[in-house]
C-alpha positions as a Markdown table, in Angstrom:
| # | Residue | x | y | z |
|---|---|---|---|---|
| 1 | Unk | -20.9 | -12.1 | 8.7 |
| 2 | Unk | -23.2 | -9.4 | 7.1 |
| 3 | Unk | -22.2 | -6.6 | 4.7 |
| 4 | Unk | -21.5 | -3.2 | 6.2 |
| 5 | Unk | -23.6 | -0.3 | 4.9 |
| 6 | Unk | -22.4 | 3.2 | 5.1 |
| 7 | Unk | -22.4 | 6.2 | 3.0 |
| 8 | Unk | -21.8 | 5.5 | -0.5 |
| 9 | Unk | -20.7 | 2.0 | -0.2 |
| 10 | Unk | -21.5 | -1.8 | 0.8 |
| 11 | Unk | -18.3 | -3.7 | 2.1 |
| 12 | Unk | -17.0 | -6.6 | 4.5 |
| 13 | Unk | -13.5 | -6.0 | 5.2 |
| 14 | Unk | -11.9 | -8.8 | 7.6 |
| 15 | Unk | -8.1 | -9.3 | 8.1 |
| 16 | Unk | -6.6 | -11.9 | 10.3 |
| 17 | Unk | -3.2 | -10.3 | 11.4 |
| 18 | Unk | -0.5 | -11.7 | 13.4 |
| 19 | Unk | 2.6 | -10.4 | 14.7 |
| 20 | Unk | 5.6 | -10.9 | 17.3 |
| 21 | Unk | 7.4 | -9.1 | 19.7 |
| 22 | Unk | 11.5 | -8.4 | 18.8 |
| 23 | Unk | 13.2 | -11.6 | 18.6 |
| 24 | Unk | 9.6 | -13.7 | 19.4 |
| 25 | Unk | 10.3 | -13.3 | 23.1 |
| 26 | Unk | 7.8 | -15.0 | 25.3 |
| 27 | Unk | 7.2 | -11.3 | 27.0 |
| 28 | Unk | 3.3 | -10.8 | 26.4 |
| 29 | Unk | 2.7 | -12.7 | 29.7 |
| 30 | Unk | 0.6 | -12.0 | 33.1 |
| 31 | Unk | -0.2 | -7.8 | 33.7 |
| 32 | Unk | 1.3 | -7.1 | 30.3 |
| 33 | Unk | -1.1 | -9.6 | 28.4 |
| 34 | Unk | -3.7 | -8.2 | 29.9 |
| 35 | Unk | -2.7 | -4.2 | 29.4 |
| 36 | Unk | -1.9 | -4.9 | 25.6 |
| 37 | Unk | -5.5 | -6.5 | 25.4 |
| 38 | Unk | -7.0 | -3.5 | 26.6 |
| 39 | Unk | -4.6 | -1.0 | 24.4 |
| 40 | Unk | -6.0 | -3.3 | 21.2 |
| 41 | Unk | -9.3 | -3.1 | 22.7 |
| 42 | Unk | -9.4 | 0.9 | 22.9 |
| 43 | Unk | -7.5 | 1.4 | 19.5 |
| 44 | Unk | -9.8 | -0.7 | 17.9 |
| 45 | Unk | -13.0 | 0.9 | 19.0 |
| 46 | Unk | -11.2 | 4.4 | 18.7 |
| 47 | Unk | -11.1 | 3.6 | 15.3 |
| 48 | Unk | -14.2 | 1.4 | 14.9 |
| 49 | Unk | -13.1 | -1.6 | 14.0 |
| 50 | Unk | -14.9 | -4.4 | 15.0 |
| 51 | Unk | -12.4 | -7.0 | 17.0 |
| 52 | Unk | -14.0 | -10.3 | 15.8 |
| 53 | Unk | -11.4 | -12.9 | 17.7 |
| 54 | Unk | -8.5 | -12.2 | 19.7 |
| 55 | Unk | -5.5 | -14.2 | 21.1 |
| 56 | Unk | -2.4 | -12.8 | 22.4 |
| 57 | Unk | -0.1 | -15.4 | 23.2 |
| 58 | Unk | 3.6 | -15.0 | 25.1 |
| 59 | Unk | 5.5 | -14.8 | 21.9 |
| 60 | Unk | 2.7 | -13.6 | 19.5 |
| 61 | Unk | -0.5 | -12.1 | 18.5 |
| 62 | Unk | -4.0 | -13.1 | 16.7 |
| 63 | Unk | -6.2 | -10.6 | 15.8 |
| 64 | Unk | -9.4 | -11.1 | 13.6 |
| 65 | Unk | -10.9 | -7.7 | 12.8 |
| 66 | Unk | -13.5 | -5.6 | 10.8 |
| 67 | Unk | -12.3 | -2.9 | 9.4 |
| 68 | Unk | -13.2 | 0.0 | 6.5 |
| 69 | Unk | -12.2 | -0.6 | 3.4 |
| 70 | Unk | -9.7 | 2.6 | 4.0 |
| 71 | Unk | -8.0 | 1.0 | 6.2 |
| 72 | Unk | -5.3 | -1.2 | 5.2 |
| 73 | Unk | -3.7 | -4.4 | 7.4 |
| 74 | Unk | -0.5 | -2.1 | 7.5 |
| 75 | Unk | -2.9 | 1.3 | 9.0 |
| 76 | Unk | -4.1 | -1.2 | 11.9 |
| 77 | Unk | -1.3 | -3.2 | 12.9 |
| 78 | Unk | 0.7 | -0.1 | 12.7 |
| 79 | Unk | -1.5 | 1.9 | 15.1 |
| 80 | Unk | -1.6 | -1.3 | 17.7 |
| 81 | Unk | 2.1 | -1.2 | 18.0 |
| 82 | Unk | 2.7 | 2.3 | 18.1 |
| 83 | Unk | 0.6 | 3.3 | 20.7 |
| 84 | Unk | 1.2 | -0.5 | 22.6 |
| 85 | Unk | 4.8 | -0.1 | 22.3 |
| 86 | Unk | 4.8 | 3.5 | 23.9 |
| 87 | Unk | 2.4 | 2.4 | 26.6 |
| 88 | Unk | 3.9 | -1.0 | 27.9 |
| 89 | Unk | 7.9 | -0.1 | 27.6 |
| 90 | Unk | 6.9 | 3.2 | 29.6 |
| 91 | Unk | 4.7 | 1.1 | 32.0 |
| 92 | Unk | 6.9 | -1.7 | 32.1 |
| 93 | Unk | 10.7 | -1.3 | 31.7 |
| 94 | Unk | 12.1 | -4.6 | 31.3 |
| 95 | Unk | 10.5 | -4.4 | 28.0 |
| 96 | Unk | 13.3 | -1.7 | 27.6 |
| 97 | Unk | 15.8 | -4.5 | 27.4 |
| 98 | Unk | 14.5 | -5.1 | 24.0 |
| 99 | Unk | 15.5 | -2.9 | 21.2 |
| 100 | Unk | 11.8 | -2.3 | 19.7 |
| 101 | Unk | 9.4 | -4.2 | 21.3 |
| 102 | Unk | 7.6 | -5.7 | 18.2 |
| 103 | Unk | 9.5 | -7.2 | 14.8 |
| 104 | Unk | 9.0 | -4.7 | 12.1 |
| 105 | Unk | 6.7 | -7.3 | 10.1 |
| 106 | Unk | 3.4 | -9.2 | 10.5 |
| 107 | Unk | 1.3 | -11.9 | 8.7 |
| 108 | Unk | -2.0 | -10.2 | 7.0 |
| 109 | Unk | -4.6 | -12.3 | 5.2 |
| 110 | Unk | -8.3 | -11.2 | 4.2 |
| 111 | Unk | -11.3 | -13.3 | 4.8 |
| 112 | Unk | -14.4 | -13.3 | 3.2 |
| 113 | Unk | -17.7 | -14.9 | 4.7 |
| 114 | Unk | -16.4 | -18.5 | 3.8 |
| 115 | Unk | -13.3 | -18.7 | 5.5 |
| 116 | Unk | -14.2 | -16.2 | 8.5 |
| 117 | Unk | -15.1 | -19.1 | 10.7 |
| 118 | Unk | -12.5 | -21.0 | 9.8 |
| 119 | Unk | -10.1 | -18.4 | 11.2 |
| 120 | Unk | -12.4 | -17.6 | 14.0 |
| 121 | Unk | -12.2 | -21.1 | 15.1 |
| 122 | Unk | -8.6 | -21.4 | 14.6 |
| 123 | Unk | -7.9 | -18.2 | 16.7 |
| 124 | Unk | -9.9 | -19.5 | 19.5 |
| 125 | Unk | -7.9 | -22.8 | 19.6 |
| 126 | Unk | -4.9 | -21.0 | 20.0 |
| 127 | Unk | -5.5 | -19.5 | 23.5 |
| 128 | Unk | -5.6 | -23.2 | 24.6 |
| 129 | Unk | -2.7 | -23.7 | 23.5 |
């Protein structure tokens, strides 16, 4: 990965975040996969960060992203869920059953260019899983 110029400064900010619907319920399946993908999709490039690898599984999420360095794990994971949550339990209601659809924590690690393909491959070996 290459350094990011812009403005006034010189940065690589990569997180690897992960995080689970209520109760780690297998719901992020079939049509609903596929709509959270594209809500990630459109918040990240709304905001432009840079989706590097991305796994949702049934029970949980992988996402390995560039980001600014004023944007904290906690800005991007919290904009994902907002807007996802609104969109899905609306488009879906047996999300509804659930009293939030995602837990109200999430793993957050940074990477630097030594360890980026290291969670890059790790990500992708997840969706064979």
């Amino acid at each position: 990965m290459e350094y990011k110029r812009d403005e006034n400064r010189i940065h690589l900010i990569v997180y690897h975040l992960v995080w689970c619907p209520k109760r780690r319920r297998p719901v992020l399946k079939d049509a609903i996969a596929t709509d959270l993908e594209t809500i990630i999709l459109e918040v990240c490039d709304t905001h432009g960060w840079e989706i590097i690898e991305l796994a949702i599984q049934p029970d949980h999420i992988h996402l390995f992203v560039r980001a600014f360095p004023t944007n904290s794990a906690a800005d991007i994971v919290g904009k994902i869920k907002g807007r996802s949550s609104h969109d899905l339990r609306e488009k879906y209601p047996q999300l509804l059953r659930l009293p939030s659809l995602w837990t109200g924590s999430y793993f957050a690690s940074t990477a630097g260019n030594i360890s980026a393909d290291t969670i890059k491959k790790y990500i992708e070996a997840q969706k064979g899983i």
